[in-house]
N, C-alpha and C positions, 0 to 999 in steps of 0.2 A: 617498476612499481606504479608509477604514474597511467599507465594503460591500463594496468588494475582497479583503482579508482573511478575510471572513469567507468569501466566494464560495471562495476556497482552502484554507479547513481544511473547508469543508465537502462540494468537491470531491475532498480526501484523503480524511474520515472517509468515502465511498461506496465510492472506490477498496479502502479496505482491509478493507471491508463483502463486498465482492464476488471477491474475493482467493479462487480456491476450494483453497489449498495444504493445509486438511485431508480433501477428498475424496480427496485421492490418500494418506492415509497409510491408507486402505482395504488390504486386499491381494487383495481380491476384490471386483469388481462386480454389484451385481442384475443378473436377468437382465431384458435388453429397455434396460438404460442406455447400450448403447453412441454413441447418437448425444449422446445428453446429458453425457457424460463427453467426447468427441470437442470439442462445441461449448464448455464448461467449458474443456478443454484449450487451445481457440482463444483463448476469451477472456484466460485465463491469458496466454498466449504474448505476445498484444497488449498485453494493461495492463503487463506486464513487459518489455515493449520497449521502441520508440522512444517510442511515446504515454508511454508512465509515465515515461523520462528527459527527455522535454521538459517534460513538465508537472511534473517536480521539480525542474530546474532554473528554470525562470521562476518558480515557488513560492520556492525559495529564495534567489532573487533579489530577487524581489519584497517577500521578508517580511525581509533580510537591511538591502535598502536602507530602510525606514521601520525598520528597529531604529535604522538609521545616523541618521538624521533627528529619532529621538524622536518617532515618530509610531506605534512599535504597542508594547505592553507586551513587556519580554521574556520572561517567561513567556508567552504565547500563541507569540512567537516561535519559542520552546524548543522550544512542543509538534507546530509545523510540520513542525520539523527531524527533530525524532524520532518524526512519523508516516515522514517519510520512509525513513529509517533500516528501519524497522518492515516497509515496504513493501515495500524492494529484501531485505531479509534475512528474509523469513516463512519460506521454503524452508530457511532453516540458523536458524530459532530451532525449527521444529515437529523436525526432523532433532536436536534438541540435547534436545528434552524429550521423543522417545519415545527415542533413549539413555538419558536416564537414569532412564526408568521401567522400561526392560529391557526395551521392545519393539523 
């Protein structure tokens, strides 16, 4: 079950690797990137839909019932939850920090 866990935070830390919510705080694109902004944008759309809600909730499932168990630290625990967190809200944390840089 321990290679389980790990198979999960390691499948988050890709997820949020590939996250591309700071390409769009661009306000103009190179010219010749519109397919690669388009397919970005696809990918986006997909990891932040159904794939990304199912795959957070069986993660916090998953990682919630061995906390219950005393089968995984909860600090690893913690830091599941709060990739997730991280995940679903990248669009309103990068939105909160170009406010308050004034951009």
């Amino acid at each position: 079950m321990h290679s389980f866990s790990r198979l999960t935070a390691v499948m988050l830390a890709q997820v949020l690797v590939v996250v591309p919510t700071a390409a769009f705080a661009q306000t103009a694109d190179p010219q010749g990137s519109g397919p690669i902004v388009a397919a970005l944008g696809w990918l986006q759309g997909t990891l932040l839909g159904n794939v990304a809600t199912a795959v957070a909730v069986m993660a916090v499932a998953a990682v919630g019932f061995m906390m219950l168990t005393g089968r995984l630290n909860w600090r690893f625990g913690a830091t599941v939850i709060i990739g997730c967190f991280i995940l679903f809200g990248a669009a309103s944390i990068v939105a909160g920090i170009q406010g308050a840089a004034g951009g």
